[in-house]
C-alpha positions, 0 to 999 in steps of 0.5 A: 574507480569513477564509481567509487569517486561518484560516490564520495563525491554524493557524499560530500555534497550531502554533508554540505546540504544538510550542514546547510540545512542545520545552520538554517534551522539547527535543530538537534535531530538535524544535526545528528543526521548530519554526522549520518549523511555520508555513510548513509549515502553510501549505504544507498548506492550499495544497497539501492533497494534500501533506499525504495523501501524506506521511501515507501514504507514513510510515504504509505504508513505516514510514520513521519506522521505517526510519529510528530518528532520525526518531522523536522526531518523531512525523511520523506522528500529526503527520501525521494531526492535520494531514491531519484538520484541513486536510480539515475545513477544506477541507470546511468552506469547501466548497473541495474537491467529495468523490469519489463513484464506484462504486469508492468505493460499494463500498468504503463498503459493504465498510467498513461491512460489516467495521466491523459485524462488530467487535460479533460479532467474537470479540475485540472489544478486538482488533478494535477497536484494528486498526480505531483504529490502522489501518482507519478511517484507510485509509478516511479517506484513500482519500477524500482522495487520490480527491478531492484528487489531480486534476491530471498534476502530484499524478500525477507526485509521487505515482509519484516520492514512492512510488518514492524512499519505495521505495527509501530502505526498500530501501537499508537493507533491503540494508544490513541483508542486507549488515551481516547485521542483523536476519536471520530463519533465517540469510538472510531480511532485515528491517528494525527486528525488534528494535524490534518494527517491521512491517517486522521480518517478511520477508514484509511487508517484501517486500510493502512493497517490492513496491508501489512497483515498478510505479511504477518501472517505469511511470517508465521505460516511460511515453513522454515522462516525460523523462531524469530521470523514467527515470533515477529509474525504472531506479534504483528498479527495480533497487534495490527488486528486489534489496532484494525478492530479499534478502527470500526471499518467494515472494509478493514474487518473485510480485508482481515477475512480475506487474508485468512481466508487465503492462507485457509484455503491451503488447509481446509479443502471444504469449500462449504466449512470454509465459506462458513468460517469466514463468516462467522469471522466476520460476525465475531470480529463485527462484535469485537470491534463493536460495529453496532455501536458506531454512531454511523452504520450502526445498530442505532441506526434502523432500518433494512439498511443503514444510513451508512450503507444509503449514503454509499449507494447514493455515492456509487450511483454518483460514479456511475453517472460521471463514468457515462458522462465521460466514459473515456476519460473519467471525470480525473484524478482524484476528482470525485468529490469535487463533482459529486454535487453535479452527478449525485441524485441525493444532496445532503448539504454536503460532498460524499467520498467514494468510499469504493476503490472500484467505482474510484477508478470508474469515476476518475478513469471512466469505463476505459481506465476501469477496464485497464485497471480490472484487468491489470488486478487480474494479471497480477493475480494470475502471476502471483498464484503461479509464484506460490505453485512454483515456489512452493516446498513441494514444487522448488524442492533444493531450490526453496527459499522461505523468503521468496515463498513467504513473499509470494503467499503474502502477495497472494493473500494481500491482493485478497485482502484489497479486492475485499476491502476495496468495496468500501475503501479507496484505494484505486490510486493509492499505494498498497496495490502498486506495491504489490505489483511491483514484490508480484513482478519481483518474485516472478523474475526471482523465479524465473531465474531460479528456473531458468538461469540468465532469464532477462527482466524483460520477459 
C-alpha cells in the first residue's frame, strides 16, 4: 500500500512540474508530455530498467541533438532526475539487490583512482565539470543497468533499443552526407557541428555509430531470434555501416573489422584465411568510404606516413610524457588538450586531441589508472567469453534463450570493436565501454542463476 501511495503521489508531483514547466514556456511539445507525465512515472517505477536505458540511449547517441525538435524537452536531465529518484526509491525499499562483482570492484577502484587525481589535476575546474557532466553519471548507472537488467526480456530491449538508437543517428548521419550538411574537409559527415553537438566531430560520430553494430549483427546471427529480430538486424547493419563509411574514420572502419571479425571467428577455424579476410576488408571498405580522398590522411598527402598519422604520434609522444611526469595521477580528467602545449615536442600553433582511448587514460589517470583500466578490459573480457561458452545452444541446452545468448555475443564483439577502434578513437572515459560493463556483469548474474537458482548479485 505505502507503495502504491508513493507512487501516486510522484505522480502528482510530476504533472505539477511539468504544468510548471509549460506555463514558463508553453511550448506544444510541453504540453503534450504533460498529459504523459503520470503514466510514464508510473511506467518507471514498474519497469526501472526502462528508465536507465532511455537515460543512456539519449545521453550516448545525443538523439536529442540528432534530432533539434526534441530539444525543448530537455529529456536527457528529465531523464536523469527520474532514474535518480526511482533508484532511490528502489534502494529505499530494498526492492532491488545492488550488483557486486569483480568487474564492478575494479571499476570502483578505477573510478576512484580518477576521481582523486581531480585534487592534483592541472585544471581542476576542467576536471571537475567532465567529472559532473559526464563521469559520476557513467558510474551511476554502470551500477544501475548491472543491477536491474536480470531477465532475456531487458536483454532483447536492450540490443533493439540500441540498434534502432543506431540507426535513426545513422539516417540522419547519411541525410546529412547526402544534403552535404555539416561536412568536414569537403567529405567527412557529422551531424549538429554548427549547434556545437559531439557528434559534430567526424571521428566521434563514427564511434557512436560503431557501437551498436555488434548488436546488429548479433540480432541476424543469434539463432531463434525470430523474422523480425533479423530483419531489424540486417537493416541496421546496413544502414549504420554505410553511415560509419560516410564518416571517413579509420578507427570506425577498424571497429567494423573487429566486430566481424568476432562473430567470423565462430565460423571459419583458419586462423590464416581469417586474418586474410579482415584484411581485405579493411582495404575494401578504406576504398569505399574513400579514405584516400580525405584532405587529412589521405593519398594527397605524400609520404611513408601521413600527415595525419604524424600528428598522432607527436600526440601519443605527448601522453607519454604527462603519464612520466605524473605517473600516479595523470595529468586529470579530461585534461589532455589543456597540456599539450607543455608535454608536446611539435607545436603547430595549435593544441592536438589524443586521438587514442589508450594513451587517453595514460594521460589523465597516469601509469596507476592505465594499469587499473587495462586490467578491468581484461576481466571483462574474460567474463564475457565465458557468457557465450555457457549460454551457447550447445552448452544451455533447455535453458537457452536467444536474448541472453544474442547479448552475450554482442558484448563480446562490441569489446572487440572498441580495443580495435580505441587506437584512434577516445573513448577511455566515455560510454560505450561502461556500457558494456554494466550488460558483461548483467548477463553473467542472469547466468549464474540460470545455473545455480538463488545465486546472489554479489558474487
Amino acid at each position: 500500500m505505502e507503495g502504491r501511495l508513493g507512487q501516486i503521489g510522484l505522480a502528482t508531483g510530476a504533472t505539477l512540474l511539468v504544468a510548471a514547466a509549460a506555463w514558463a514556456l508553453p511550448n506544444p511539445a510541453v504540453l503534450v508530455a504533460m498529459g504523459f507525465a503520470p503514466l510514464l512515472v508510473v511506467a518507471a517505477f514498474r519497469g526501472p530498467f526502462l528508465l536507465c536505458l532511455a537515460f543512456i540511449l539519449f545521453s550516448f547517441f545525443r538523439l536529442h541533438e540528432a534530432f533539434p525538435v526534441l530539444n525543448p524537452l530537455h529529456i536527457p536531465q528529465a531523464l536523469a532526475i527520474g532514474t535518480l529518484a526511482v533508484l532511490g526509491s528502489h534502494l529505499l525499499f530494498r526492492k532491488i539487490e545492488i550488483a557486486w562483482t569483480r568487474e564492478l570492484k575494479l571499476f570502483t577502484i578505477f573510478f576512484i583512482q580518477i576521481t582523486i587525481g581531480i585534487a592534483f589535476a592541472t585544471g581542476k575546474d576542467i576536471a571537475i565539470a567532465y567529472w559532473t557532466d559526464t563521469f559520476v553519471k557513467i558510474f551511476v548507472m554502470v551500477f544501475a543497468i548491472a543491477s536491474l537488467a536480470r531477465r532475456p526480456s531487458d536483454f532483447a530491449l536492450a540490443s533493439r533499443s540500441i540498434v534502432i538508437a543506431g540507426m535513426a543517428v545513422s539516417w540522419v548521419a547519411l541525410y546529412n552526407k547526402a544534403n552535404e550538411i555539416g561536412l568536414v574537409e569537403g567529405t567527412r559527415v557529422t551531424i549538429g557541428r554548427s549547434a556545437g553537438s559531439v557528434l559534430g566531430d567526424p571521428n566521434d560520430l563514427s564511434l557512436v555509430l560503431a557501437f551498436p553494430l555488434s548488436f546488429a549483427v548479433a540480432l541476424v546471427l543469434t539463432p531463434k531470434t525470430g523474422f523480425f529480430g533479423r530483419l531489424l538486424g540486417l537493416v541496421g547493419t546496413v544502414v549504420i555501416i554505410m553511415a560509419v563509411l560516410a564518416t571517413q574514420s579509420r578507427g570506425g572502419l577498424l571497429a567494423i573489422v573487429a566486430v566481424f571479425g568476432v562473430f567470423g571467428a565462430q565460423q571459419i577455424k583458419s586462423k590464416a584465411l581469417l586474418i586474410s579476410i579482415a584484411v581485405l576488408g579493411m582495404i575494401g571498405l578504406s576504398a569505399a568510404a574513400g579514405i584516400g580522398g580525405r584532405q587529412s590522411g589521405g593519398a594527397a598527402e605524400a609520404g611513408l606516413v601521413d600527415e595525419s598519422a604524424e600528428g598522432r604520434f607527436y600526440a601519443w609522444g605527448a601522453a607519454i610524457n604527462m603519464a612520466i611526469a605524473r605517473p600516479l595521477t595523470g595529468v586529470g580528467l579530461n585534461n589532455y588538450v589543456a597540456n599539450y602545449f607543455f608535454y608536446s615536442t611539435w607545436w603547430e600553433g595549435f593544441a592536438k586531441a589524443v586521438h587514442s582511448t589508450w594513451f587517453s587514460v595514460l594521460a589523465e589517470g597516469g601509469f596507476l589508472g592505465f594499469g587499473i583500466f587495462i586490467t578491468m578490459i581484461v576481466r571483462m573480457v574474460q567474463t564475457a567469453m565465458k557468457s557465450v561458452r555457457e549460454l551457447s545452444p550447445k552448452a544451455a541446452g533447455a535453458r537457452y534463450d536467444p536474448a541472453a545468448y544474442g547479448m552475450a555475443q554482442s558484448i563480446v564483439a562490441g569489446i572487440a570493436g572498441f580495443v580495435a577502434s580505441g587506437t584512434f578513437l577516445t573513448q577511455g572515459f566515455t560510454w560505450p565501454v561502461y556500457v558494456l560493463l554494466a550488460l558483461t556483469v548483467a548477463v553473467k548474474l542472469y547466468g549464474d542463476r540460470s545455473i545455480v537458482p538463488g545465486y546472489s548479485a554479489t558474487a
